[in-house]
Each structure stands twice: as structure tokens, then as C-alpha cells.
ZAMARGU-4260 file (C-alpha; in steps of 0.2 Angstrom, whole numbers, plus 5000, padded with zeros to 4 digits):
<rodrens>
0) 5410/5526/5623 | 5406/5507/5622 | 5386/5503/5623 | 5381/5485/5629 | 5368/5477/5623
5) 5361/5462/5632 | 5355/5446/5618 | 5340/5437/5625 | 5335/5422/5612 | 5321/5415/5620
10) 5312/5401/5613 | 5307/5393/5596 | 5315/5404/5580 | 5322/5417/5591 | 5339/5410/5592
15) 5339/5407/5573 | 5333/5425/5570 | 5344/5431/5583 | 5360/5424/5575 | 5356/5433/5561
20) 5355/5449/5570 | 5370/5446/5579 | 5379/5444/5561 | 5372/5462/5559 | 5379/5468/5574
25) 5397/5459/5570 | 5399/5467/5554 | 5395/5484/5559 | 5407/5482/5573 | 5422/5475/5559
30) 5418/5487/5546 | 5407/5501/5552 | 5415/5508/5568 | 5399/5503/5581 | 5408/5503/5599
35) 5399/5489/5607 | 5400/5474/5619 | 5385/5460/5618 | 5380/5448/5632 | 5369/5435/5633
40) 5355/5428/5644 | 5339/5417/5645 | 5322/5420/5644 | 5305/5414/5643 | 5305/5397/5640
45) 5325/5394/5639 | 5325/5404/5659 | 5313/5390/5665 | 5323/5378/5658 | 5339/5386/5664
50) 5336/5393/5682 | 5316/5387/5686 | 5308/5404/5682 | 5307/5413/5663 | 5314/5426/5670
55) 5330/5422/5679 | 5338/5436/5695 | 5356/5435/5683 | 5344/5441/5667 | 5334/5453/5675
60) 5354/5459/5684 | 5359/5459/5667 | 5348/5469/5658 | 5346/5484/5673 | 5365/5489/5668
65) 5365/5489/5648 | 5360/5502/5637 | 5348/5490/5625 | 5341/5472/5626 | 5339/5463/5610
70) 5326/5449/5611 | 5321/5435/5599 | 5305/5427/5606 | 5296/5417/5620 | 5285/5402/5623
75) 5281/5385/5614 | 5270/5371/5617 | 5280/5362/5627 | 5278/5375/5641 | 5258/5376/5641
80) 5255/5363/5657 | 5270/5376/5669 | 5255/5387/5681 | 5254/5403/5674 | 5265/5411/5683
85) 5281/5401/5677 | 5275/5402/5660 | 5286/5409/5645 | 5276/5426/5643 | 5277/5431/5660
90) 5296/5433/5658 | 5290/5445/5645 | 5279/5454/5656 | 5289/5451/5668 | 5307/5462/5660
95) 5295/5474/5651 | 5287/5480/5670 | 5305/5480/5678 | 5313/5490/5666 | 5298/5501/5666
100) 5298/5497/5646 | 5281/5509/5646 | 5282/5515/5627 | 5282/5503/5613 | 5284/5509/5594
105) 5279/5500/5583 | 5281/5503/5565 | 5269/5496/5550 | 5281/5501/5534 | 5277/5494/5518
110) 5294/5490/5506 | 5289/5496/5489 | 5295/5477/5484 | 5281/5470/5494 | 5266/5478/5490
115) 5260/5462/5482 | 5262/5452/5495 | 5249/5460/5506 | 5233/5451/5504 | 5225/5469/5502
120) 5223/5477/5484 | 5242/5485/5480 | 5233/5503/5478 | 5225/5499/5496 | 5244/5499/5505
125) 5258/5506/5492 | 5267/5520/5504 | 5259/5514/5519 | 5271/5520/5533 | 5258/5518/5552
130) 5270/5521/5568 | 5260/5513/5582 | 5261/5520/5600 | 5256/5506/5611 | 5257/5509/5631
135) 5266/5493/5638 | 5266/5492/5656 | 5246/5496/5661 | 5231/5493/5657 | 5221/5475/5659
140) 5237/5464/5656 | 5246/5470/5675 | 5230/5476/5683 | 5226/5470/5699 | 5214/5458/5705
145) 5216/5446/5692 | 5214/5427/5693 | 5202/5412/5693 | 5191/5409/5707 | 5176/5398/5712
150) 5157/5404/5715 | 5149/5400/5729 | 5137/5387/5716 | 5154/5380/5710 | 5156/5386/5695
155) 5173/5397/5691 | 5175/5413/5686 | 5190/5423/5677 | 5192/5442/5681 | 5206/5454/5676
160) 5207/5470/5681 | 5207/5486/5667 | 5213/5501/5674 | 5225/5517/5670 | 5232/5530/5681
165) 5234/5549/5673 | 5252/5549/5675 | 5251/5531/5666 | 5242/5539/5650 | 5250/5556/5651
170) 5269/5548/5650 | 5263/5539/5634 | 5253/5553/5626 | 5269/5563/5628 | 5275/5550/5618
175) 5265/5549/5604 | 5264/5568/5604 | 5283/5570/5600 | 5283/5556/5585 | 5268/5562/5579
180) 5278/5581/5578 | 5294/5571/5569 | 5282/5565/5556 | 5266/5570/5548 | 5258/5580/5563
185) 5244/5570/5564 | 5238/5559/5579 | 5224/5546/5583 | 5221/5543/5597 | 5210/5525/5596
190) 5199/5521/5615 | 5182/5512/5619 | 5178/5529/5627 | 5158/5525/5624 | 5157/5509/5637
195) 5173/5511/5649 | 5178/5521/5659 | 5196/5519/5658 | 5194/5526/5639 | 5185/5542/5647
200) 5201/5547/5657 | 5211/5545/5643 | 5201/5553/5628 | 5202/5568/5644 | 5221/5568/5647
205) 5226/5568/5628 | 5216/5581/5623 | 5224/5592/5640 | 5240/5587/5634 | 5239/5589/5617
210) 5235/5609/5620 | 5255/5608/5622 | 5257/5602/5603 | 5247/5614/5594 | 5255/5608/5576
215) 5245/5591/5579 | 5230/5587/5573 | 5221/5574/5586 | 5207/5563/5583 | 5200/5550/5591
220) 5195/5532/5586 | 5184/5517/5595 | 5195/5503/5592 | 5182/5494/5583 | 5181/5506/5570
225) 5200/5507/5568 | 5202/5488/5565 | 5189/5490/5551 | 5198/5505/5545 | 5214/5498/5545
230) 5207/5483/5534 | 5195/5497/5523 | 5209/5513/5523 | 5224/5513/5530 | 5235/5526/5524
235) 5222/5538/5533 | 5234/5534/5549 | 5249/5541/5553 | 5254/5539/5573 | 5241/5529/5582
240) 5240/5529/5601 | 5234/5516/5612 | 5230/5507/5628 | 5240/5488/5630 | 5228/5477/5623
245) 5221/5487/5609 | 5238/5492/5604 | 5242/5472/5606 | 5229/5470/5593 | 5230/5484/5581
250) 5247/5480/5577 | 5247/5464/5571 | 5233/5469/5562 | 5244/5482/5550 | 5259/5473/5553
255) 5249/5460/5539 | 5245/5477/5528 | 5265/5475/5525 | 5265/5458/5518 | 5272/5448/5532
260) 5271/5449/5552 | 5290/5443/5549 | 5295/5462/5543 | 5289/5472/5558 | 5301/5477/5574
265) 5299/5485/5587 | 5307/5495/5602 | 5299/5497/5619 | 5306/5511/5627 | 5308/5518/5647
270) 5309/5536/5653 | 5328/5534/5653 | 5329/5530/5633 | 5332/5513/5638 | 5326/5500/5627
275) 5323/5483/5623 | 5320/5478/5604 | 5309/5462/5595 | 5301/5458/5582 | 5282/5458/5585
280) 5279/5442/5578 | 5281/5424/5589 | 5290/5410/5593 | 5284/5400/5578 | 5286/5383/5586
285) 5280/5375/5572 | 5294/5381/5562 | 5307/5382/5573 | 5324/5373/5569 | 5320/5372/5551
290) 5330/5388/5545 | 5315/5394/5536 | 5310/5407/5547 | 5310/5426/5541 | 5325/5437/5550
295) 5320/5453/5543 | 5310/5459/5558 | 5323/5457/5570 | 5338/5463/5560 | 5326/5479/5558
300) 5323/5479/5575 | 5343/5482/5576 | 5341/5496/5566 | 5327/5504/5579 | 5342/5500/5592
305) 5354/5510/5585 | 5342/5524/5582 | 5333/5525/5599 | 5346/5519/5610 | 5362/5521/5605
310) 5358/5538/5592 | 5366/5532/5578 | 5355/5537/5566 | 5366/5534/5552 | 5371/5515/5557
315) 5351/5514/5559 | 5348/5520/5540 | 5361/5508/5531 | 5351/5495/5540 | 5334/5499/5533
320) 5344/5500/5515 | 5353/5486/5516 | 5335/5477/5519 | 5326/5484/5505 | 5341/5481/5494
325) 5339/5463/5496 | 5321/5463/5493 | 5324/5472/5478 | 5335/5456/5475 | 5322/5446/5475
330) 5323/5439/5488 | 5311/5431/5499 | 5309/5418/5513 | 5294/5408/5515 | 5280/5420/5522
335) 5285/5431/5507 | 5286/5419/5495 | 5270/5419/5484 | 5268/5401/5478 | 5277/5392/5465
340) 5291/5407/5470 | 5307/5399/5478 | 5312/5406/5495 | 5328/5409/5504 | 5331/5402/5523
345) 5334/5411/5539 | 5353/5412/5536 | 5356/5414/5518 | 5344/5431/5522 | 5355/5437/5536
350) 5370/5434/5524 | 5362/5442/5510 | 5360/5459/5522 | 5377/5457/5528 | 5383/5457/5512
355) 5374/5471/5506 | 5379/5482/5521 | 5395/5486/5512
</rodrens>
């Protein structure tokens, strides 16, 4: 069976990031059997530029009919002055609601070759390995009324809306539940259950659902005290569930624990196994064009493609080796670099994985 994957560049470093993805994907089409035909659309930043909105009818046609989307990253500078609704993040929104993208993994792994450069003491991180559960498609990012309006004394005021439905949080607990059950049985479930409301209903709907995975220990977290315990002691985690915006949060939080925000991917997953796969970091305008950028995340993310989307596990595993190989190499680009240390660009790393793929 052939599988299609849809290529979405996007704006800043993600087509240099991308390319080096894509040589993934070549050479494990040549060499290692993968059966699969890649497309290629705009988003973000690039859709405005290309069809008026960032994210274009032919994309959003596009991606409904393959079995994966592989993203690099939106949004730049240039795009800050568009209204809100044209801007480059709202693509992102925007393909994550449609594809009904609810469940979004996202892994905090620490390469034993890299435990130096976390700006946390090496005994603090060495084995970290945090899979983040962060629900995608709620919570106060979509919730409706949002906007800017004007006061009766003329002054403005911003509002968003923060709200979950039980169906919403059930889904994602379901989630976590059965990644918590494929690694160390253990769960945390991290709310703000003491002021909101929302956080009530879903501290109440994943303890219900957890009386169906007896073999998990749940606790539960406020999200203040798990960014400070994150920072203070985070191999205590091992699956952390979360609403949108804390899971937003969190996980840039540990994807620093690990060195770099440039090693983490992630996969955002539908009810149908469906999925679209990026690196967590951004756009890096400042950067971009200069080769320098750090591919590793999103040739990782690959890795989370094959294994979620297409069940190649196997593919998904000389992946991750061929990534650790070259940091056992010595290898580094720029945010991995500690000073006086020379670093490798965007490409001679993607060539450096490629090569040691076999």
C-alpha cells in the first residue's frame, strides 16, 4: 500500500528543515522499502503570499485525503501588520481544527550525548524521557467569544473564552491513558482545578476514566507547580496530560531540559490515526536562510510519522538511531554547540543522518 504524505514548509527555516526531512524520506524510499508518494503545499505565511489566506481551499483539499502531513513552521515578521485572521498562525489553527488534529504528543527525550548541554545540572536531566499529552483543538485558543471590543468609557478590552466540553477531555484522557499503559504506568494529570472551573470538570472526568486503567497511577498537578517542578525535578514525570495552553507552555519548558527546543517533534493525532508532524520549535526568522538552523527535530518528527501514521515501527527506530549516532559523532549545530565548539549547518546535519541510515 502506498501512503501519502502531504509536505507543508511554511515560513522562515521550515523549508531548510524540511529539505532535510525530505532527504530522509528519499533515502528510506531508495534503500529501505517505504512505499510512499509526497505532495507539497503552502502554508502560514507562504499560503498568504500564495492564494490570500494562510491556509489555502487546495491545502486544506490536500491534506483531508493523505495519511500524514509533515510541516516545517509558520509566521515571520513580515506578517505581523495582516488582521488577525490572515495571519500565519491561524493557518495552524486553522489545519489543526479541520483535521480534527485533537491529540498532540509531545516527547521531551534527552540523548545521553547532550546532557551537557541542558542548562540544568547533568544529574538533574541524564534519562529524562517526559511524553507530553497536550489537547489541541479546545480549550481558550478556539473558544468562543473572543475578540477586542470598546467600553462604553472608551477604553478596549480583550476577552477569550476558556471552555471544555466532556466528550473534549474524555477523548484526550483516553489518550494519555493508553501511552501512559505503553510506558511506565504513571499519569499526571496537570489543571488549575483550585480557581477555574474548566479545571473542575476535567480533574472529575479523568479520574472517572481512569477507573478503566487500573494499572495507572494518576495524580494530579496545578500547572504552576509543574513548571516549578519541571525546572526543580523532572525525572518525577512520566506522561503529563493537559489542556491547550498549559500543554502549550509545559512543553517548551522540557523541551529546554533536553538541550535544545531544535531536538523535540511532535505528532498531533485525529480519532482516525491521522496525523500531522513538526517540530515544536518556530519559524526562527532571525536565522532563516542562513543554513544554520538545527534539523534534528523535524527529521525526528519523521520518525513519529512512520510510527503513528504509517506503523512502521522499525523505519521509525533506525531513525532515532541514526540521530543519536550523529551526536555520538559529535556533531552539533549551532544551539548545541557550547562556545568555542564548531558547529555543523542545516544540511551537512541532514547529510550526516542520511548517511548514517545505512
Amino acid at each position: 500500500m502506498t501512503h501519502k504524505i502531504l509536505v507543508l514548509p511554511g515560513d522562515g527555516i521550515g523549508p531548510e528543515i524540511i529539505a532535510e526531512a525530505v532527504k530522509v524520506i528519499d533515502v528510506l524510499k531508495s534503500r529501505h522499502g517505504l512505499d510512499v508518494e509526497l505532495d507539497e503545499a503552502a502554508i502560514g505565511g507562504a499560503g498568504y503570499d500564495a492564494a490570500g489566506h494562510p491556509l489555502p481551499e487546495e491545502t486544506l483539499a490536500k491534506a483531508r485525503q493523505v495519511d500524514a502531513v509533515l510541516l516545517g513552521a509558520v509566521g515571520g515578521p513580515q506578517y505581523d501588520a495582516l488582521e488577525r485572521a490572515l495571519r500565519p498562525e491561524r493557518g495552524l489553527l486553522g489545519i489543526r481544527k479541520e483535521l480534527g488534529l485533537f491529540a498532540n504528543l509531545r516527547p521531551a527525550l534527552l540523548y545521553p550525548e547532550l546532557a551537557d548541554a541542558s542548562t540544568l545540572k547533568r544529574e538533574v536531566v541524564e534519562g529524562l524521557d517526559i511524553m507530553i499529552v497536550r489537547e489541541l483543538t479546545g480549550g481558550i485558543y478556539f473558544g468562543e467569544p473572543r475578540g477586542i471590543c470598546t467600553l462604553e468609557n472608551g477604553e478596549r478590552e480583550g476577552f477569550n473564552t476558556l471552555v471544555y466540553s466532556e466528550h473534549e477531555i474524555e477523548r484526550i484522557a483516553r489518550v494519555a491513558y493508553e501511552t501512559a499503559m505503553k510506558r511506565g504506568k504513571r499519569l499526571c494529570s496537570v489543571d488549575k482545578a483550585n480557581v477555574l472551573e474548566v479545571s473542575e470538570l476535567w480533574r472529575e472526568v479523568l479520574i472517572r476514566v481512569g477507573r478503566e486503567y487500573p494499572e495507572v497511577e494518576l495524580d494530579h498537578m496545578y500547572v504552576d507547580n509543574a513548571a516549578m517542578q519541571l525546572v526543580r525535578a523532572p525525572k518525577q514525570f512520566d506522561v503529563i496530560v493537559t489542556t491547550n495552553m498549559f500543554g502549550d507552555i509545559l512543553s517548551d519548558a522540557a523541551a529546554m531540559l533536553t538541550g535544545s527546543i531544535g531536538m523535540l517533534p511532535s505528532a498531533s493525532l485525529n480519532e482516525k490515526g491521522q496525523g500531522m508532524y513538526e517540530p515544536i520549535h518556530g519559524s526562527a526568522p532571525d536565522i532563516a536562510g542562513q543554513g544554520m538552523a538545527n534539523p534534528l527535530a523535524t527529521i525526528l518528527s519523521v520518525a513519529m510519522l512512520l510510527r503513528h501514521s504509517l506503523g512502521n515501527a522499525e523505519l521509525a527506530e533506525r531513525v532515532e538511531k541514526a540521530v543519536g549516532a550523529v551526536l555520538r559523532q559529535g556533531l552539533r549545530t549551532a544551539d548545541l554547540a557550547k562556545p568555542g565548539e564548531s558547529a555543523v549547518g542545516t544540511a551537512a546535519m541532514g547529510d550526516a543522518v542520511v548517511a548514517a541510515l545505512g
